[in-house]
N, C-alpha and C positions, 0 to 999 in steps of 0.2 A: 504494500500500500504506500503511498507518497505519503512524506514526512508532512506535506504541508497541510494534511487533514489535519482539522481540531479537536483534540480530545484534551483528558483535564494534564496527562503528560509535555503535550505542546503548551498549556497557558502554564505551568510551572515551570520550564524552560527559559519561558518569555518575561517571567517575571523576577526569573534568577537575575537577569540583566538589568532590572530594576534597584535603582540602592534604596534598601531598607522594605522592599518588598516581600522578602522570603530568607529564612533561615531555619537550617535543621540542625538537629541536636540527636546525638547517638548516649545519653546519660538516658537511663530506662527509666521508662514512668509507667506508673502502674493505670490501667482507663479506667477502674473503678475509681471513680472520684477525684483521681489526683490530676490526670492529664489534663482535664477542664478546669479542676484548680489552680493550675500550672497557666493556663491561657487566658484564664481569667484577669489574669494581673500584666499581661503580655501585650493582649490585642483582642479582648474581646468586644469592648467598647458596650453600646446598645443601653438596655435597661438592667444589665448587670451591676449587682452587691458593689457599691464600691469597694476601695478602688479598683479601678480597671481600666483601660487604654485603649488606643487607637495604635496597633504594632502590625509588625512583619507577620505574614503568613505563616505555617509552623509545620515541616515534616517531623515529625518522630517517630527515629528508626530502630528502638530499642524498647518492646512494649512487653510489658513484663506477662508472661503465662502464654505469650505469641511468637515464640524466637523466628524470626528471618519475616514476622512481619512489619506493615509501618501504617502509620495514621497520621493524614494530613487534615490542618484545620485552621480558616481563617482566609479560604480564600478570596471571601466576598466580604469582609470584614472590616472593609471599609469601602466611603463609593468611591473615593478618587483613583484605589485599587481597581473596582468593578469598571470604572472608566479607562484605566489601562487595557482591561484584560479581554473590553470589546474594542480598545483602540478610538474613542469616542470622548469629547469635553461631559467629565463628569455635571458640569451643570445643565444639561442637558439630553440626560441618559432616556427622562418621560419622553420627550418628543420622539429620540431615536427608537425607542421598542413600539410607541405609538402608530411610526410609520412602517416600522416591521410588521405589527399585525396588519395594518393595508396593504400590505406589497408578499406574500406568502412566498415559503419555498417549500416546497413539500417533502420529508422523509422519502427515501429510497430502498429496495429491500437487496440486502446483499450475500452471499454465500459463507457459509460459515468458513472458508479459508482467509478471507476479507475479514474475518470477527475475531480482532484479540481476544473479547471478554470469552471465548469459547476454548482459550486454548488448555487450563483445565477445568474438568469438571468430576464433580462430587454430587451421586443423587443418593435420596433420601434410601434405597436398597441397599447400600450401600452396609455391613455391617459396623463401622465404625462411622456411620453417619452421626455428625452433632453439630447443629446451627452456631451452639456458642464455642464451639473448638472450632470451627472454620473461621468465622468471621467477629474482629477484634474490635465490636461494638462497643462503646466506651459505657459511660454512666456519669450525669452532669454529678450530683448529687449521693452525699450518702445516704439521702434519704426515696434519690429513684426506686420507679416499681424492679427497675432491673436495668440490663443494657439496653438502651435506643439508639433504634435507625432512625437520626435523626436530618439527613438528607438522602433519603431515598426515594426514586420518581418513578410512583406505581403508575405502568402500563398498561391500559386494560381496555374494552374493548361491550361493545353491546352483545345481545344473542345473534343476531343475525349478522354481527362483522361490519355492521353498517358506517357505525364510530368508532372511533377510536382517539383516546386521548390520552394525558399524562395530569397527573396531581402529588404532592406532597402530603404526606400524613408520619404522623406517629407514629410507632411503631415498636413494642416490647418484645425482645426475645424472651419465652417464656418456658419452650422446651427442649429438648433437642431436635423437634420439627414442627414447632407451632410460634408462630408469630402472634402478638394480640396489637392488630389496628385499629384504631383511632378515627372512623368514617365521621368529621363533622354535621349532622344534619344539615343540607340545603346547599345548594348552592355549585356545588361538586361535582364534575361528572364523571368521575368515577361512582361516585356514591350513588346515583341517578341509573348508571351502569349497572352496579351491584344487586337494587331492588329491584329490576328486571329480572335478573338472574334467580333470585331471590322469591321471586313469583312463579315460576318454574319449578322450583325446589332443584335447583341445577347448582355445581357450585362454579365460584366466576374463573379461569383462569386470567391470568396478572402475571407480570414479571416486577420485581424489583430491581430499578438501576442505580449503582452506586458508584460513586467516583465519576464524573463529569464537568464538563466543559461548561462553567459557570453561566455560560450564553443558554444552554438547556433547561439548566437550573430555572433559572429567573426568569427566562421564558414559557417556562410550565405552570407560572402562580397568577398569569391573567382569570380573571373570574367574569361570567357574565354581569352586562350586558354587553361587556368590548369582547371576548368572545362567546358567543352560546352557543349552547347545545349543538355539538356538530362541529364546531371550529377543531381541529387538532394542534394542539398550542406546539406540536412539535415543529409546524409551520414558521412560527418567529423563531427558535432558536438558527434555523434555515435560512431565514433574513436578513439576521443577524450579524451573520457570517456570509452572507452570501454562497454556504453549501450548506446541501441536504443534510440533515441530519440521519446516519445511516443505520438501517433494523437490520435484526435476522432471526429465522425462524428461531425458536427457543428448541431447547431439547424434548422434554418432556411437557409443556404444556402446549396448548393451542393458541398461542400469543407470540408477538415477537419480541425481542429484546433488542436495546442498544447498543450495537454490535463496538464500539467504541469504550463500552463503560467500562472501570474497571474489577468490577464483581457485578453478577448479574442473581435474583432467588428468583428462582420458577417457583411460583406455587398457585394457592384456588382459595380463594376465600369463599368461606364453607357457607351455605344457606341456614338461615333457620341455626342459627347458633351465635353464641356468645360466652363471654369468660369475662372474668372476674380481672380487670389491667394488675392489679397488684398482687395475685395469688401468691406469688412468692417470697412476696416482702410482709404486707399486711399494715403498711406504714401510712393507708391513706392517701401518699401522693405516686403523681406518675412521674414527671416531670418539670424542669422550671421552662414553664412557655414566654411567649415573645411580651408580657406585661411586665416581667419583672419578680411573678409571683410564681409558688411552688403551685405546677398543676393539680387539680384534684383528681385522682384514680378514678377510672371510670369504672359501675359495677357489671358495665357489659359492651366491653370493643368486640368487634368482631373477630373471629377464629380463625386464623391464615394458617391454610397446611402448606409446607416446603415439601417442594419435589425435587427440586436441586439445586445447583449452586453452582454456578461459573463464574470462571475469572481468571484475570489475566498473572502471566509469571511474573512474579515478585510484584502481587497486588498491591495497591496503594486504597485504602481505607478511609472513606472521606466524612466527617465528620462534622457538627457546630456544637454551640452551647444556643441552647435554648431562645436566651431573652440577647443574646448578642445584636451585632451590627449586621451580621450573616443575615439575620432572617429582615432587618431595614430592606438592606439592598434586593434579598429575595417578594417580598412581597411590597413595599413602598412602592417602588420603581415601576413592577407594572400597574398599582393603582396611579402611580403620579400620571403614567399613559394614559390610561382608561378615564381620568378627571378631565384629560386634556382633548382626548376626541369626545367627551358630552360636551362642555364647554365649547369647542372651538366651533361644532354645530348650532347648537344655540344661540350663543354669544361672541360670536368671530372675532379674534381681536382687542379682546376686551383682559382674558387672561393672560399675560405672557407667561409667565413659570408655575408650576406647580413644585410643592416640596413636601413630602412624608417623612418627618423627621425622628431620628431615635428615639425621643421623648415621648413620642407613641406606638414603638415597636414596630414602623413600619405600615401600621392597621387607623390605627385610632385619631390620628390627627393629621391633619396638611395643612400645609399654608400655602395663600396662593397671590401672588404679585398679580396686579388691579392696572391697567392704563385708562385712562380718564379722557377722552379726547375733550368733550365738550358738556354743560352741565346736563343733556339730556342723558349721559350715561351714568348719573347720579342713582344709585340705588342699585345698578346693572350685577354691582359685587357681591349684594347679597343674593341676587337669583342666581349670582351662580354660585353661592358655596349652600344654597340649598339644594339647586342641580346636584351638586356633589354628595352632600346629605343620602338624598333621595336615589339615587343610583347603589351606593357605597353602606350596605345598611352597618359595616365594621366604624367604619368613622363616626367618629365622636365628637373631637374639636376640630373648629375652621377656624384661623385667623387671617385677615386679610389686611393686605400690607399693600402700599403702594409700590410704583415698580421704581424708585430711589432704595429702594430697600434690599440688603443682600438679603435673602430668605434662607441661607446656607450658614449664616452665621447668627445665632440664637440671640446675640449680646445684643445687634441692629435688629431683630423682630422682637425683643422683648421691649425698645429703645424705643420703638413703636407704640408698643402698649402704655409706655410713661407719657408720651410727651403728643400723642395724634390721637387717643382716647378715653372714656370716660364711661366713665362702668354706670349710669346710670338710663346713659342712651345709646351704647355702641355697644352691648350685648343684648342678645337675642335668645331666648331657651326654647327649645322644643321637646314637651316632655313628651312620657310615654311613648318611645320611639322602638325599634328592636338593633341592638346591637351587639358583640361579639360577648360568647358567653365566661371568659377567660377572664375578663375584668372582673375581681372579686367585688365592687361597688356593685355590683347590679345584679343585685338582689334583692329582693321584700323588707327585709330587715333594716336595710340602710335607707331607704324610703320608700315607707308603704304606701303613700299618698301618688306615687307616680310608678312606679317599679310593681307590676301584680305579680308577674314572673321573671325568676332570673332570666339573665340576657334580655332584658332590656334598660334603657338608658334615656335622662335627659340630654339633648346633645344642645351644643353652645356653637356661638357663631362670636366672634371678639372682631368687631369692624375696628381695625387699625388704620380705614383711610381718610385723608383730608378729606373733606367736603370742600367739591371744584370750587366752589363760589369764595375759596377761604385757603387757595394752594398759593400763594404770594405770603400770607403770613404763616407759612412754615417749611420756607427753604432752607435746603442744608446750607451750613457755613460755608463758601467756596475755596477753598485752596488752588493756589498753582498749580497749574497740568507742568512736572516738569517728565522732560520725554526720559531724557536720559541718566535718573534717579539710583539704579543700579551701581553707577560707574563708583558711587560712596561706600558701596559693599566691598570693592575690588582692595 
């Protein structure tokens, strides 16, 4: 195969040559708990336990109870990184995936001689078959349900072959060939996939692909209505790159796999079945999710049987922490997208930037730079961070800022909030709303008056813009353009 395919091999290559981009360490660390404690304090960033950073990406080659394996983590873990690693101005990563899902490239199916992830494989008949002695699934937390796959891009597919698409879920090893996933209600289509199957009493085949080309990644967590039902998000990672992202038949199940990846699990989530996420711990929790908070065990993910297990020689194990910057970049960026083709329909013109910032995991909050041309576009900002509302049932806070404003630098949108508005008339609450069930706030408990079931949420709107009629008395101080400012550093 030509070296110049994109797999997650090529973008760690590419980013070696970055300074301060990637560093590995052969001192052994244990993934129960420590490896993510180890990265925590490194380059996790996000809504992670202070302290914690914005660092180098992180191979580690020496993973204790895994001899000759290695676990990579951090490749998305920051955006200016994710803007390296599609070669693209991170300040404008939304528009780029934006116009990738308008211009598609479509997956290609290739032979298993073309498929590293094929070169070995391990199936469940196997007599020394075991999920967790193959693969060197970490654990955020001492208090996870167990190891999680916590970037793996379930492949799957309806009854009749019709669709086919890819999604991120959670994922617990829990025996030596049972998985327990994580199906969010709604939204999903996988999960949409799955009750189909599920109706039938048939169980679904899925592949799981691990280790990838962060373009796949992040192109897998668009949600309707930028794409629906039908779209195959494998399309934008394709666009992205300007080549197919490339399948192959699986071994044992009737699905394809990412012939690129670097570990691929054949398996079939089972119909008409569930399990307990934490049966082995009993601790309550699953996971720390993209809030910031320890997720709660669920008392019934669904039942994944493994049928087998491929992957490539000298695998490389790809990993995140939970509430990291990883899952920003993986789920912000395609929302920043998706805010941007409602908007730019509606409101042509009117939004230039959108931003989904760590401070809401990616999910929960955006800011979006406002252009004013004339006073008839007076109000124009709040239709459209209601657009976004209304589209986006995970968001929570809007703040809208003028376009003087970096939206990428927290210290100038918050600089906004002091000095351009007034909490009496520039917020807006919309109770009783439905939003992501992961926010421990929304719940009954914490207000019964507006909250009747968990996941749901008041959502807020913070108008940080002048009012046209009033943009002369609140210009920025002007300084000097000097061009050649640098030459002081030399």
């Amino acid at each position: 195969m030509s070296e110049e395919l994109y797999d997650l091999r090529k973008v760690i290559d590419e980013l070696k040559q970055e300074p301060g981009e990637y560093h590995e360490t052969d001192v052994e660390v244990d993934p129960n708990a420590e490896l993510s404690g180890v990265y925590r304090y490194i380059g996790a960033g996000g809504t992670v336990e202070r302290p914690t950073a914005v660092g180098p990406s992180m191979m580690f080659n020496n993973i204790k109870g895994f001899p000759g394996d290695r676990i990579y983590i951090g490749s998305m873990a920051s955006r200016k990184r994710v803007g390296k690693i599609l070669h693209h101005d991170y300040q404008t990563l939304g528009r780029f995936l934006k116009n990738s899902v308008d211009n598609p490239v479509a997956p290609v199916v290739v032979s298993e001689k073309d498929a590293p992830v094929q070169e070995v494989i391990h199936k469940a008949t196997d007599a020394d078959f075991d999920i967790r002695k193959i693969l060197p699934a970490a654990t955020n937390t001492e208090y996870d349900a167990g190891p999680y796959i916590t970037v793996g891009l379930v492949l799957g597919s309806n009854p009749d072959k019709s669709m086919s698409d890819v999604t991120i879920h959670r994922m617990v090893l829990e025996d030596k060939d049972t998985l327990g996933m994580y199906i969010m209600p709604g939204g999903r289509h996988i999960g949409h996939f799955q009750k189909e199957f599920e109706k039938l009493n048939k169980p679904m085949p899925i592949t799981i692909n691990i280790g990838l080309d962060p373009a796949i990644t992040i192109g897998a967590t668009f949600e309707p209505p930028t794409t629906p039902l039908g779209y195959d998000e494998l399309n934008v990672a394709g666009a992205l790159r300007q080549q197919a992202v490339q399948l192959v038949a699986a071994k044992t199940v009737d699905e394809k796999a990412i012939a690129r990846s670097e570990y691929v699990i054949e398996a079939e989530i089972m119909p008409n079945q569930t399990m307990q996420e934490d049966i082995n711990t009993n601790t309550g929790k699953a996971m720390p999710e993209f809030p910031g908070y320890d997720g709660d065990a669920n008392p019934a993910v669904n039942v994944v049987k493994v049928k087998a297990i491929t992957h490539r020689k000298n695998p490389i194990f790809q990993t995140m922490i939970g509430p990291s910057e990883e899952h920003v970049s993986m789920a912000g960026i395609p929302t920043e997208a998706s805010i941007l083709e409602l908007v730019d329909k509606a409101i042509p013109g009117k939004v230039t930037n959108v931003y989904n910032s760590p401070a809401g995991g990616g999910k929960l909050m955006t800011i979006m730079q406002i252009h004013k041309d004339d006073e008839a576009d007076e109000g124009l900002q709040r239709q459209a961070a209601i657009l976004a509302l209304s589209a986006f049932k995970e968001l929570k806070t809007v703040i809208l800022v003028d376009d003087d404003v970096d939206i990428f630098d927290m210290n100038d949108v918050m600089w906004t909030l002091n000095t351009r508005f007034q909490g009496d008339k520039d917020i807006m609450v919309l109770p009783g709303m439905r939003n992501h069930p992961l926010d421990p706030s929304e719940r009954p408990e914490y207000d019964p008056k507006s909250i009747r079931f968990r996941g749901m949420s008041s959502k807020t709107i913070l108008d940080g813009t002048v009012p046209f009629d009033m943009k002369d008395q609140f210009e920025r101080a002007k300084f000097k353009e000097v061009k050649d400012w640098q030459k002081y550093l030399d």
